[in-house]
N, C-alpha and C positions, 0 to 999 in steps of 0.2 A: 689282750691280744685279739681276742674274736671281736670287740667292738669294732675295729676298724672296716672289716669286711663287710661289717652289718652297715656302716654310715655308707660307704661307696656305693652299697645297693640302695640303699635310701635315694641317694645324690642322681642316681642314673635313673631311678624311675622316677622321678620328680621331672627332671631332664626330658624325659621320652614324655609323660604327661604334656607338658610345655606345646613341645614338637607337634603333637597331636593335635592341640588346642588353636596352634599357630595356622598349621596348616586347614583346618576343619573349614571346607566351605560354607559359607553365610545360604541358609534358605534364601532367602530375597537377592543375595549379590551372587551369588555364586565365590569364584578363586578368585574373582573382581576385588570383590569386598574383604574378602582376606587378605589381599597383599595389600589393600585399601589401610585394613586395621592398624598396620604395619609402619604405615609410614607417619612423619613428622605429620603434624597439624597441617601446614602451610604445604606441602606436597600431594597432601589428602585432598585439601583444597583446589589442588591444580588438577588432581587426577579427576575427582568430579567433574571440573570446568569442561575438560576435553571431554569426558563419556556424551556430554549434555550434546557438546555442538556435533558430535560423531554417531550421536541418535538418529535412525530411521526417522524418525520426525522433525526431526529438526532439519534436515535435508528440503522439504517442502517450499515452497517456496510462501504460501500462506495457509493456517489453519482457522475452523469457526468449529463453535461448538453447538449444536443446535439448547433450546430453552428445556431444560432436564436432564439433557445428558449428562454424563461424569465423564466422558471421553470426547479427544478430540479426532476430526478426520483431517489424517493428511492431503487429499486430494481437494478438500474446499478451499475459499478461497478467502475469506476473513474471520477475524473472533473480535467480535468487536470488547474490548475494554474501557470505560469512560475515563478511568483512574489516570487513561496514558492519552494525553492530544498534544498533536506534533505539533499543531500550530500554537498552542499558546505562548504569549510572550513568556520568556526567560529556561523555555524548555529547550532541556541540551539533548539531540538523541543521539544514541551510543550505537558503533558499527564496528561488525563484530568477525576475525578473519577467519571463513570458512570458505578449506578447500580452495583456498587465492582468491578469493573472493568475498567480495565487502558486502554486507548484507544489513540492512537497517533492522535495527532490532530495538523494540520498545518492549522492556523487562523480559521477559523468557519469552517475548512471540517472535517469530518472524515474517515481516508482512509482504515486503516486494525488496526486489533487487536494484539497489540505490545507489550508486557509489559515492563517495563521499563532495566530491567534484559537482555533479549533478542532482544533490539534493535542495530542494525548494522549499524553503520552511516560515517565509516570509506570510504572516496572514493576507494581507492586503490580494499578494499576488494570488494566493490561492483563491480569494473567493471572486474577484476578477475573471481569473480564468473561467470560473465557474458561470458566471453570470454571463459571458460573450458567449462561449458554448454549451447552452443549457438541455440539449440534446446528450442523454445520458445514457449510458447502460448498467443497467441495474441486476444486481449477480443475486441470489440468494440461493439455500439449499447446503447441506451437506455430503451426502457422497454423490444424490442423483444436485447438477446444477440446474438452476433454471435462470437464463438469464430473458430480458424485454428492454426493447430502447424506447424511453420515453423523455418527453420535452416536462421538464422540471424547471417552477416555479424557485429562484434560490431567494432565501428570504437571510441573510447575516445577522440583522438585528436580533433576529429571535431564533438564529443559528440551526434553523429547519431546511429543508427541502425539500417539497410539493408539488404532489404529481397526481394522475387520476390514470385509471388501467378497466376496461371492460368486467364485468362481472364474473365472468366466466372463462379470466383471466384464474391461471392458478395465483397471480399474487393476491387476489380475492379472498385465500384463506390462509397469508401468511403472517396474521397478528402475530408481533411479539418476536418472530423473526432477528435474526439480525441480518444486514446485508452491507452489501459492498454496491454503489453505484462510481462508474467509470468518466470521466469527463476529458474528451480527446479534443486538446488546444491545438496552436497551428501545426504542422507538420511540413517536412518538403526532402524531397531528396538532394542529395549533398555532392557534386560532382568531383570526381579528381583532376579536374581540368581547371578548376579554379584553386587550384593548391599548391604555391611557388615548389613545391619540393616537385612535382611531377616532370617539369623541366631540367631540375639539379640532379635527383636521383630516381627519380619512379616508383621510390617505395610510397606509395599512395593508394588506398581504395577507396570504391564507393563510400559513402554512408546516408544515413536518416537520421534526420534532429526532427525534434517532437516536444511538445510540453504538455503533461498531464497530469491529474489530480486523481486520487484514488479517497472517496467518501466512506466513511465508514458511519452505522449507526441502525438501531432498531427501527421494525415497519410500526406503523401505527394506523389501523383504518380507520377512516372516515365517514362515515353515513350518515352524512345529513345536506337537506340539501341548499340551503343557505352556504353554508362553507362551501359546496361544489360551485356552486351560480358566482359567489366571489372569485374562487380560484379560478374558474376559469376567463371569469374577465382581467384577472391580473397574469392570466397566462399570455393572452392576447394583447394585451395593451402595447407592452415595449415595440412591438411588431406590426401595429396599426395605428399608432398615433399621428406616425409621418401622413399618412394616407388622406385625402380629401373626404370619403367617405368611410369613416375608418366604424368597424365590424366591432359591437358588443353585445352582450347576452340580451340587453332590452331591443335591441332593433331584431332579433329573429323570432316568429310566431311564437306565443306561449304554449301551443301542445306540445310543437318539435322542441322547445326545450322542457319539457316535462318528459318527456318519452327519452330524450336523450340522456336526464339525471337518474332514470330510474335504471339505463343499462351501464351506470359507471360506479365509482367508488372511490372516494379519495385516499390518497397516501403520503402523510407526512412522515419522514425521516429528522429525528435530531439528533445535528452532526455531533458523534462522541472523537472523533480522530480528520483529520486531513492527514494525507503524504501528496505530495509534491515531486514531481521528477523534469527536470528539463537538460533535454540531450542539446547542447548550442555549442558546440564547437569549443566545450570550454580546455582541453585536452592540448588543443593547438597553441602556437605562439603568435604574440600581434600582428605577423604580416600574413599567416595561412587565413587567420580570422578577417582580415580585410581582404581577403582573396575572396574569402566565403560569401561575403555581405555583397561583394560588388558583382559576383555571381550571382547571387542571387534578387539584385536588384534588377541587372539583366535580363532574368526572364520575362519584365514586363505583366507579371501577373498578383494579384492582390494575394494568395498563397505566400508568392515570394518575397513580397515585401514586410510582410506580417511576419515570417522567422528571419529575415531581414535586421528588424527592429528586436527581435527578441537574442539574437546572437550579438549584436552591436549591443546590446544590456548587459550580459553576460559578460563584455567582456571587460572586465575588473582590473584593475591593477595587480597581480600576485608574482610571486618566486617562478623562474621561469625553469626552475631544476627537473620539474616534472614535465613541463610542457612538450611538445613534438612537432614535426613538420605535419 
């Protein structure tokens, strides 16, 4: 008869053991990870997904890591990875919904704010764009930024871009680097006057279409000065060939170009990423879009017929479920 009373107490501190064990917060997780422990496999799994994208860091809009660090800063502005290039053929990138908001994301980074609609993943067009607008802005740095616009050499073939910066330029000491250079394609402003819905109902506002490319890749100095004497005749070329007496490094004195290699330094970038963004009207439906083109063919200005041509591109055959006035 005393057995019984002896197994209940058995049964109830076993029990309260349990209890204990269940609830005991994780060093590392905290009651996170406890209720974490807790759940199915596939629950666990979801409960992860969301802590990642509801991370302070993951909020940034892009992160870089400088060369040594183990940490990244949320306030920079790229990490360059080689493993992920948006432009290669057969590459799918995945976009990911945070806070209503679509966000391009290649493996756990997040780079810039893409929407699905306006992502540009075509090589050809990126390195296009790149080559019409070879005036670039070039970001590097982790918490302090340091950004400089420089006219870059874009080379595809050998998937570089070359550029030269003063000595006494801080990029003069950022071997190994990674960086972000910027390339701003056409742009123009977008009136609500050329948009059939402003007549119907009004609901219409301004906007700005734009196409841009965002580089990503490590610095590489250059010091020597054959490479510079080349680069810089192939900087000049595209831009003095038309010319009747078109400007190269052999038609200017040999001091001044000695004096001028000794206060420069070259900088090759090889491209590890392209992203792509072009804002063309793509949102509206075929006749706002032929409002927009014939707007903007109106202003009479090479601006406006350049995002002209690039919103008439754009505008694709698709489902018109999402579209708008």
């Amino acid at each position: 008869m005393r057995a019984l009373p002896r197994q209940r107490t058995a049964n109830a501190s076993a029990l309260e053991k349990s209890k204990q064990a269940t609830h005991r917060p994780s060093r590392e997780g905290g009651p996170t990870a406890a209720r974490s422990a807790r759940l199915p496999r596939s629950a666990r799994e979801k409960d992860a997904a969301r802590s990642r994208l509801t991370a302070p860091h993951s909020r940034a809009s892009a992160t870089t890591r400088r060369p040594g660090s183990g940490t990244s800063s949320p306030s920079a502005i790229a990490r360059c990875a080689p493993s992920a290039v948006l432009s290669r053929p057969g590459f799918r990138p995945k976009y990911a919904m945070l806070r209503s908001r679509f966000i391009l994301r290649i493996g756990q980074e997040i780079l810039m704010f893409v929407p699905t609609l306006l992502a540009e993943t075509r090589p050809d067009v990126l390195w296009e764009l790149m080559r019409q607008n070879p005036l670039g802005t070039i970001v590097v740095g982790g918490d302090q930024l340091d950004a400089n616009h420089l006219p870059f050499e874009i080379d595809r073939q050998r998937n570089t871009l070359q550029t030269h910066a003063s000595r006494s330029n801080d990029l003069a000491r950022c071997a190994g680097e990674n960086a972000l250079v910027i390339f701003q394609g056409p742009n123009h402003y977008i009136s609500p006057g050329w948009q059939p819905g402003r007549a119907r109902h009004g609901r219409v506002a301004p906007s700005w279409n734009y196409a841009v490319v965002h580089a990503y890749g490590r610095i590489n100095l250059i010091d020597d000065e054959r490479w510079l004497l080349k680069h810089l005749d192939a900087l000049a070329k595209p831009h003095e060939a038309h010319r009747t007496d078109p400007w190269d490094v052999s038609s200017a004195p040999a001091d001044f170009v000695g004096g001028l290699i000794k206060r420069i330094i070259g900088i090759e970038i090889h491209v590890d990423r392209l992203i792509g963004k072009s804002q063309a009207c793509q949102q509206y439906n075929a006749a706002t879009r032929e409002g927009v083109i014939a707007g903007l063919k109106s202003e009479g200005s090479a601006k406006g017929a350049a995002m002209a041509n690039i919103v008439a591109e754009a505008s694709t055959p698709r489902s018109t479920a999402n579209e708008t006035e």
